[in-house]
MARPA-284156 format. One record per residue (C-alpha): residue in three letters; x negated, y, z negated. Coordinates in Angstrom, 1 decimal. Each point is the difference from the previous one (the first is absolute). Layout:
- rest, x, y, z
- ALA, X, Y, Z
...
//
This chain:
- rest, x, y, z
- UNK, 49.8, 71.2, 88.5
- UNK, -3.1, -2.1, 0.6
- UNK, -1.9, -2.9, -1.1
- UNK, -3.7, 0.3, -0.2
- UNK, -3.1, -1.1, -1.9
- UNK, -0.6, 1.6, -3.6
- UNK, -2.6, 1.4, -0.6
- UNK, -1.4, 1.4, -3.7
- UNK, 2.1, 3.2, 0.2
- UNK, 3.1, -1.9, -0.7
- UNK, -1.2, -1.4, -3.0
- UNK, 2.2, 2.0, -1.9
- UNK, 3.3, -1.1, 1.4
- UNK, -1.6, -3.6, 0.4
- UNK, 0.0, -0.1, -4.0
- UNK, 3.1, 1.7, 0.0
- UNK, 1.3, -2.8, 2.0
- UNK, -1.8, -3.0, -1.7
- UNK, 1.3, 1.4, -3.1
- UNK, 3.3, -0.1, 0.7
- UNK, -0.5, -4.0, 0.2
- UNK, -1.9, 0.0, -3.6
- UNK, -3.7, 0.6, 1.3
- UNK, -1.3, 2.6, -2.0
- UNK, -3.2, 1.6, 2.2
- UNK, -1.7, 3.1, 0.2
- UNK, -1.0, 1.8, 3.3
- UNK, -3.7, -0.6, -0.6
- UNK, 0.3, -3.1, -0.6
- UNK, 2.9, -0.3, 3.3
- UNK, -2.7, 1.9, 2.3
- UNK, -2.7, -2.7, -0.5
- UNK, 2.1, -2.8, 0.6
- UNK, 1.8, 1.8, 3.4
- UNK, -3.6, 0.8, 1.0
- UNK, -1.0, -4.0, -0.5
- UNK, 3.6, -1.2, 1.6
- UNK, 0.0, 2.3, 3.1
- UNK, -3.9, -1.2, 0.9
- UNK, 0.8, -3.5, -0.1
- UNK, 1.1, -1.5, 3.1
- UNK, 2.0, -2.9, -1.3
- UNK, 2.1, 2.6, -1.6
- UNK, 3.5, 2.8, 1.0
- UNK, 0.5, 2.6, -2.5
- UNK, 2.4, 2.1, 1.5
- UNK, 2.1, 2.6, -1.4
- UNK, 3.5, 1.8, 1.5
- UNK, 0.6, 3.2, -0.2
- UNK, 2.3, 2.7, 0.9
- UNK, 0.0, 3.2, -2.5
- UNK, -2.3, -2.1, -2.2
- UNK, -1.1, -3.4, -0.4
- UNK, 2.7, -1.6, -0.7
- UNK, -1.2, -3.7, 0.1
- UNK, -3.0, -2.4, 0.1
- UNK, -1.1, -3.5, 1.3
- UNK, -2.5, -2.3, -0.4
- UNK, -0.7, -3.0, 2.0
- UNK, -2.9, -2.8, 0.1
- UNK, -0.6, -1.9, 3.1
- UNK, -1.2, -3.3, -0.9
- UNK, -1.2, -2.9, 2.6
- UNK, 1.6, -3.4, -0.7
- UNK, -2.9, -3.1, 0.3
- UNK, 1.6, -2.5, 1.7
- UNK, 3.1, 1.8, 1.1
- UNK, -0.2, 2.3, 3.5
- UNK, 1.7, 2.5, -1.0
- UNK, -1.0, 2.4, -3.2
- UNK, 2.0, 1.9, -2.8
- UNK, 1.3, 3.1, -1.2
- UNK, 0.3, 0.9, -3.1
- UNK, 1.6, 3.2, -1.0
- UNK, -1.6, 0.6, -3.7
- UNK, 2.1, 3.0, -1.0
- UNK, 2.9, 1.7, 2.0
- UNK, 1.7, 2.9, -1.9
- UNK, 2.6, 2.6, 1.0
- UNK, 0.3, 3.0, -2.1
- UNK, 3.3, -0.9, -2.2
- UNK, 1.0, 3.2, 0.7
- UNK, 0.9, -0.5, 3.3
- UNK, 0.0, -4.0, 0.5
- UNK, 3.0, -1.7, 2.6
- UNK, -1.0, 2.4, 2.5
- UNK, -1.3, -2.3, 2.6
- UNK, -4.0, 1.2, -1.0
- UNK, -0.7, -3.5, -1.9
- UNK, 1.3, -1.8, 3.5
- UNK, -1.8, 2.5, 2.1
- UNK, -3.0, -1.0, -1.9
- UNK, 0.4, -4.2, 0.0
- UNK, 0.6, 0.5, 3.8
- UNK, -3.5, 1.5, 0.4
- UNK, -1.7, -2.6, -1.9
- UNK, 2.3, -2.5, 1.9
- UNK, -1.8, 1.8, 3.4
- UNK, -3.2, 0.3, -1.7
- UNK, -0.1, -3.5, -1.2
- UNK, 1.0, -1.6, 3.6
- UNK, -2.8, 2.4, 1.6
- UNK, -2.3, -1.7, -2.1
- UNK, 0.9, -3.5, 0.4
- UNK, 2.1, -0.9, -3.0
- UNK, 3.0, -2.0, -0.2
- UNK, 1.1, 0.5, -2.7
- UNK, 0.4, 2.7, -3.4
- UNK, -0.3, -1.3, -3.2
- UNK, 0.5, 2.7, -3.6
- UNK, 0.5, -0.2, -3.2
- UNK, 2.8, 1.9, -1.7
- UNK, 0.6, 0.4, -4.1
- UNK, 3.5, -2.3, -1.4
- UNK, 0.7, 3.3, -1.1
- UNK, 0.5, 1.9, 3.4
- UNK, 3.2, -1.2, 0.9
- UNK, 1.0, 2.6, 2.5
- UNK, -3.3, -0.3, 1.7
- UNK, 0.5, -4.3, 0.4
- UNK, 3.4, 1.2, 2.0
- UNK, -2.2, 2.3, 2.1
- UNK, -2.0, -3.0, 1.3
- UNK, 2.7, -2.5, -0.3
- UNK, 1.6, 1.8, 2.7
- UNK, -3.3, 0.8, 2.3
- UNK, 0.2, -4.0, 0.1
- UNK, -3.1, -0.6, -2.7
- UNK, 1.3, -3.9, -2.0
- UNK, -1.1, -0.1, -3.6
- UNK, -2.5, -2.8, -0.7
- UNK, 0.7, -1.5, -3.6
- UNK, -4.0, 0.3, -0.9
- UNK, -2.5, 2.6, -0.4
- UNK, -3.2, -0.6, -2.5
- UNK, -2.1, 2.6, -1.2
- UNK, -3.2, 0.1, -2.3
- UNK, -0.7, 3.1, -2.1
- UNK, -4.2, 0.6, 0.1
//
């Protein structure tokens, strides 16, 4: 079992993954944007694996203005649902935990669908507090 950086031959179980949340891709498509994410270094795209990959992570670092300390943000952390409550979804927020400290943040900030209940208990109980507003803009 490991966690390490994707790279564009695990596109295939990346979709696989993201599909499983209702983000239909295709591995073309999934190759480009793991090539763009893994070259960027404001970025962690990490995957776990033991047989397979059996799970994926995506996290922003942002620096705050007037704040010393900058943000995390995980944009997509998904366990296949095959094999979920296995410890692989903490395994992964504990390396974003590390990775975020290493890089100076203080804190994590994501966004999680109304309809994921079981994944709001996950990060109720890694100590993440529901804020009551989140705004988006469609482009």
């Amino acid at each position: 079992m490991s966690i390490r950086i994707a790279k564009a031959d695990d596109a295939q179980r990346i979709c696989y993954l993201l599909g499983q949340l209702g983000y239909p891709t295709n591995p073309d498509f999934m190759k480009a944007k793991i090539s763009q994410l893994i070259n960027r270094p404001d970025h962690l795209l990490v995957v776990y694996e033991e047989t397979e990959v059996e799970a994926v992570m995506s996290v922003h670092f942002m620096p705050q203005l007037p704040l010393r300390g900058d943000f995390a943000i995980i944009s997509y952390l998904v366990v296949d649902e095959n094999i979920r409550s296995k410890g692989i979804g903490k395994k992964l927020e504990t390396y974003c935990v590390e990775q975020a400290k290493a890089r100076g943040c203080d804190r994590i900030q994501l966004h999680s669908s109304l309809k994921r209940t079981g994944a709001h208990k996950f990060y109720e109980r890694e100590g993440y507090i529901e804020y009551p507003k989140y705004f988006t803009k469609d482009l």
